[in-house]
C-alpha positions as CSV (number, residue, x, y, z in Angstrom):
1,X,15.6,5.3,-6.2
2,X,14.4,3.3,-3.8
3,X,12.6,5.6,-1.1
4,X,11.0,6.9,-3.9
5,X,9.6,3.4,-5.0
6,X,8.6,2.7,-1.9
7,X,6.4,5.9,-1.5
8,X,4.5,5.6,-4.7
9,X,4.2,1.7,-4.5
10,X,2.5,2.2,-0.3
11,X,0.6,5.0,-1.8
12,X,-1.2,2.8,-4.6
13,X,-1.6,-0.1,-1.9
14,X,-2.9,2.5,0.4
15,X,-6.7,1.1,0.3
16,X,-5.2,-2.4,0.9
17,X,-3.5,-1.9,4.0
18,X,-5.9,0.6,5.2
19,X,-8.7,-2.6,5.0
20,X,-6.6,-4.2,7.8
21,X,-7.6,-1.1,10.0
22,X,-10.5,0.3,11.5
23,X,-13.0,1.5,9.3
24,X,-12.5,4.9,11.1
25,X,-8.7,4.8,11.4
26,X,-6.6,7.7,10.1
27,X,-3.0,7.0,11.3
28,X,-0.8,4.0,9.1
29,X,-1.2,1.1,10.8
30,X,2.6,0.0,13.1
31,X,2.8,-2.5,10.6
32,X,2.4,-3.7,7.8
33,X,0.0,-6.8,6.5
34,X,2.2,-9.9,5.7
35,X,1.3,-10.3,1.9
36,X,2.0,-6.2,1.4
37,X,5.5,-6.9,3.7
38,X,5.8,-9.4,1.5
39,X,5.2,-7.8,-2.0
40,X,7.3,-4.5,-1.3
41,X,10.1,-7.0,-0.3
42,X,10.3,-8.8,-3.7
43,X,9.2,-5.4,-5.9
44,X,12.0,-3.4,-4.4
45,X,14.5,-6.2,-3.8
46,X,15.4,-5.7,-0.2
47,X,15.5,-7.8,2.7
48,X,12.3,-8.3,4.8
49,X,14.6,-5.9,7.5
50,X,14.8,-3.4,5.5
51,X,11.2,-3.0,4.1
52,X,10.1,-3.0,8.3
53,X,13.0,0.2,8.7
54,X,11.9,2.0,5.4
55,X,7.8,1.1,6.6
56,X,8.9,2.9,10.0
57,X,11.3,5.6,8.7
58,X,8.5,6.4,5.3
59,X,4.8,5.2,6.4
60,X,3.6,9.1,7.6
61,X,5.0,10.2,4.3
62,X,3.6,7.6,2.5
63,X,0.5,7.6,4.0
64,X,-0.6,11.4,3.3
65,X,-2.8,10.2,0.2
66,X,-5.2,13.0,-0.2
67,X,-6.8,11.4,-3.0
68,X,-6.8,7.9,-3.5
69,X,-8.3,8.0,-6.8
70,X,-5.6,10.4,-8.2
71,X,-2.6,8.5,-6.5
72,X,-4.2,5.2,-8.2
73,X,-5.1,6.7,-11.7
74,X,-1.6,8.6,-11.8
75,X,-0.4,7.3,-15.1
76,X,3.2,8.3,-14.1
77,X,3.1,5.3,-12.0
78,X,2.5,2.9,-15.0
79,X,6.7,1.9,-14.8
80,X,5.1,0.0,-11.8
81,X,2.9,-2.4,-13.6
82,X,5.9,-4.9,-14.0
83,X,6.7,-4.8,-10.8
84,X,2.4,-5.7,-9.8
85,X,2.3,-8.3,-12.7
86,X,5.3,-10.2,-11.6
87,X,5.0,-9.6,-7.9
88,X,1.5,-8.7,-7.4
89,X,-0.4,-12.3,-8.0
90,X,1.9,-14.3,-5.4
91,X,0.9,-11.9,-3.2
92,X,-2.5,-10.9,-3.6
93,X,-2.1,-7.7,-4.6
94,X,-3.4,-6.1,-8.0
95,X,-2.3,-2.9,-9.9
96,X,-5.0,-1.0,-9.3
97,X,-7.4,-2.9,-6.6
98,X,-10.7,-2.0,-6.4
99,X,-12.7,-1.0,-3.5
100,X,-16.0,1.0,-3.1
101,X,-15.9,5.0,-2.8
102,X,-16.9,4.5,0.8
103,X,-15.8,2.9,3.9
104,X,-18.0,2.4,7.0
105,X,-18.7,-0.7,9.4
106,X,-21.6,-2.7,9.2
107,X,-20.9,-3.9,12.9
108,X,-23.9,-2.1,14.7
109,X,-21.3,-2.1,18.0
110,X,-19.4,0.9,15.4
């Protein structure tokens, strides 16, 4: 189902839209990035309206990853490679991305 699809595809681009924030950010952000907008609008075939209500109505649910790793290795989630391969280069986003087991801000102003 959709909702469903939704969740599990925000939760494995979780470390890309989480870049967009702060490094020490813990809330979703009140949108999302364009080219992720843009990617769970063509991998779930609904209309850009409908991907901002299901991001407003879903993102705290979504967003309670408790382990990124896990969420991203989940091999139950491999029905969503089709959707990454097809979707996923136009867009700039990759089934799974990778991204260093830490987050901080080089910025001394941090």
């Amino acid at each position: 189902d959709i909702i469903s699809t939704f969740i599990t595809l925000v939760r494995h681009l979780w470390e890309r839209i989480s870049c967009t924030q702060p490094h020490d950010a813990i809330n979703p952000p009140a949108t999302l990035p364009l080219n992720i907008h843009n990617f769970l609008h063509d991998a779930t075939d609904q209309d850009h309206d409908t991907v901002e209500l299901l991001w407003k109505a879903l993102m705290w649910i979504a967003w309670e990853v408790t382990d990124t790793q896990n969420c991203r290795n989940d091999h139950r989630a491999d029905h969503l490679l089709p959707l990454f391969l097809k979707f996923g280069p136009t867009n700039g986003v990759a089934f799974p991305d990778f991204f260093p087991p830490h987050r901080t801000c080089i910025d001394p102003k941090c």
